[in-house]
N, C-alpha and C positions, 0 to 999 in steps of 0.2 A: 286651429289644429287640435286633433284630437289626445286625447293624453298615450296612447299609443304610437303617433307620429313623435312627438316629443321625448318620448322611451328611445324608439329606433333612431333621432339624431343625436343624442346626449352617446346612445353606445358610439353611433361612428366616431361622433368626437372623440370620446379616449380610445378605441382605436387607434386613430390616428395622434394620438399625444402618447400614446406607448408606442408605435413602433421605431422611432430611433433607439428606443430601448430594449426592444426586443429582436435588432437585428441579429447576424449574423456576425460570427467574429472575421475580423480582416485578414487575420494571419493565422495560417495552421500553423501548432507545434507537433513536433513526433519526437518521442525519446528510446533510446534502447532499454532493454528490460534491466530494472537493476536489481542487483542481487548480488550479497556479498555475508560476509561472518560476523557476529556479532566481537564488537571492539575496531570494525574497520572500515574505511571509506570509500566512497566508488566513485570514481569521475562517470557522469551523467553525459550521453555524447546524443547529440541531436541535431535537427535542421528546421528551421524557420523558413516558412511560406507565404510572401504575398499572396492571396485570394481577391484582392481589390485592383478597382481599375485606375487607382494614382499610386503615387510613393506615399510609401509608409514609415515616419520616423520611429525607429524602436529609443524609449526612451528613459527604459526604467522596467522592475519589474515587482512582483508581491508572489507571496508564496504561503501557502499553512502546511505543516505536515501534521500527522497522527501519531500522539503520544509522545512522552518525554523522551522515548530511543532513540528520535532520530532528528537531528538538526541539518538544515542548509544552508550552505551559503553555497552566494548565488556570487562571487567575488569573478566568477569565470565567465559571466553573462556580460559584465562591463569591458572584462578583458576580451571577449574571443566575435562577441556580438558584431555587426556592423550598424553603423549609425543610421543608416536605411538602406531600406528592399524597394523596387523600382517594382511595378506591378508585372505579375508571373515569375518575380524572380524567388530564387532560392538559397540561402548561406547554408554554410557547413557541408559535412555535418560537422561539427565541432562539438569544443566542451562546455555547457550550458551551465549547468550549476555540479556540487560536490555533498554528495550525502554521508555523513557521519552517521555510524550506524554505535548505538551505547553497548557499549561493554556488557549489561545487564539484559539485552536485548533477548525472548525467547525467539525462537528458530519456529518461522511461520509467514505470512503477510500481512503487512503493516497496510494496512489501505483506508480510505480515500487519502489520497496527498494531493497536491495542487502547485501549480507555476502557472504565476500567469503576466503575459508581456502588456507594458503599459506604453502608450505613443499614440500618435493618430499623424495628419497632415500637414502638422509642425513642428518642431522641435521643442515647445513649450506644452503640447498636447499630454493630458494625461491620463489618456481612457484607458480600459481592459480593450487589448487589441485579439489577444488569444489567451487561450487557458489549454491547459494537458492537465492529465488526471492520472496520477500512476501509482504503483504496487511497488512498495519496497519488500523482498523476496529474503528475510535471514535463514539462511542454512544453517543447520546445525549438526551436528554430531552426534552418533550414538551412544549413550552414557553407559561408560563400562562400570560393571558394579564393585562397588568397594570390598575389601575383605571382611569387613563385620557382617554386611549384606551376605555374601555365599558362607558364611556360617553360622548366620541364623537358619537359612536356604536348607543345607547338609542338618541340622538339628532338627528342622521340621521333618525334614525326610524322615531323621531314625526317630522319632517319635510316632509318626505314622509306623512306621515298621517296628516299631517295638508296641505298640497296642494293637497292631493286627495279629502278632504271635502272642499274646493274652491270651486274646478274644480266642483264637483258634485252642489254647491251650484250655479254655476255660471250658469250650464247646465239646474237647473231647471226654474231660473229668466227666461232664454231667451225661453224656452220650457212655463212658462208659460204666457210671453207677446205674446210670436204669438198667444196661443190658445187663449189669449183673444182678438187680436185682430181681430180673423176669424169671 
């Protein structure tokens, strides 16, 4: 074989040694939009989707979010979950996990964050069966300005307005010593 032939089988090979790993996830997740105030918590409500042609043990799940503002628990995934999805079926929608949004949180999107369901075709199964991707949305408030704020505000104003009547005062002095001196 030529060293070409050997290039083109070593690719099939891992090919085919990667794609158990680069299939397809078994089970869709969909969550509703969350979004809520900073200092407060939002029940995350969603439904879970067999996409495979067996049952699927849900059996656990992992999660990251972004940045120190917002924590999960996911306490609501053990409680509300069903222990398996029979292929095409659907749970929920229910409550999936509970986001804690920090007190200290600005008003914006928090994003990439992550859930993702662990199971496969047993009950001891521990694979990534699905993953969701979502935006935590803090709203916030329009910041009314302080009183030291609108009176530094009011002081700039009459300083602009008190060096425009200078200036104009200064303009007409010298406007009116030339014309008297003509």
């Amino acid at each position: 074989m030529k060293n070409s032939q050997w290039f083109a089988v070593g690719a099939i090979g891992a090919l085919l040694m990667l794609a158990p790993v680069m299939r397809a996830d078994g089970v869709d997740i969909s969550v509703a939009p969350i979004s809520g105030a900073a200092g407060s918590s939002v029940e995350v409500v969603g439904t879970v989707t067999n996409n495979t042609s067996g049952t699927v043990f849900l059996n656990g799940d992992t999660f990251s979010v972004t940045g120190p503002d917002l924590n999960l628990d996911d306490t609501d995934f053990f409680l509300n979950a069903p222990f398996t999805l029979d292929p095409s079926q659907s749970s929920g929608p229910f409550d999936i996990f509970t986001i804690d949004i920090g007190a200290s949180a600005t008003p914006g999107v928090i994003s990439p964050n992550f859930f993702s369901i662990l199971g496969g075709s047993d009950a001891g199964a521990g694979d990534v069966i699905g993953t969701v991707t979502f935006d935590v949305t803090v709203q916030g408030s329009s910041p009314v300005p302080e009183p030291s704020e609108l009176l530094l505000l009011i002081f700039g104003i009459a300083q602009v307005g008190v060096f425009g009547t200078r200036l104009r005062r200064q303009e007409n002095e010298v406007a009116t010593k030339t014309a008297f001196r003509a």
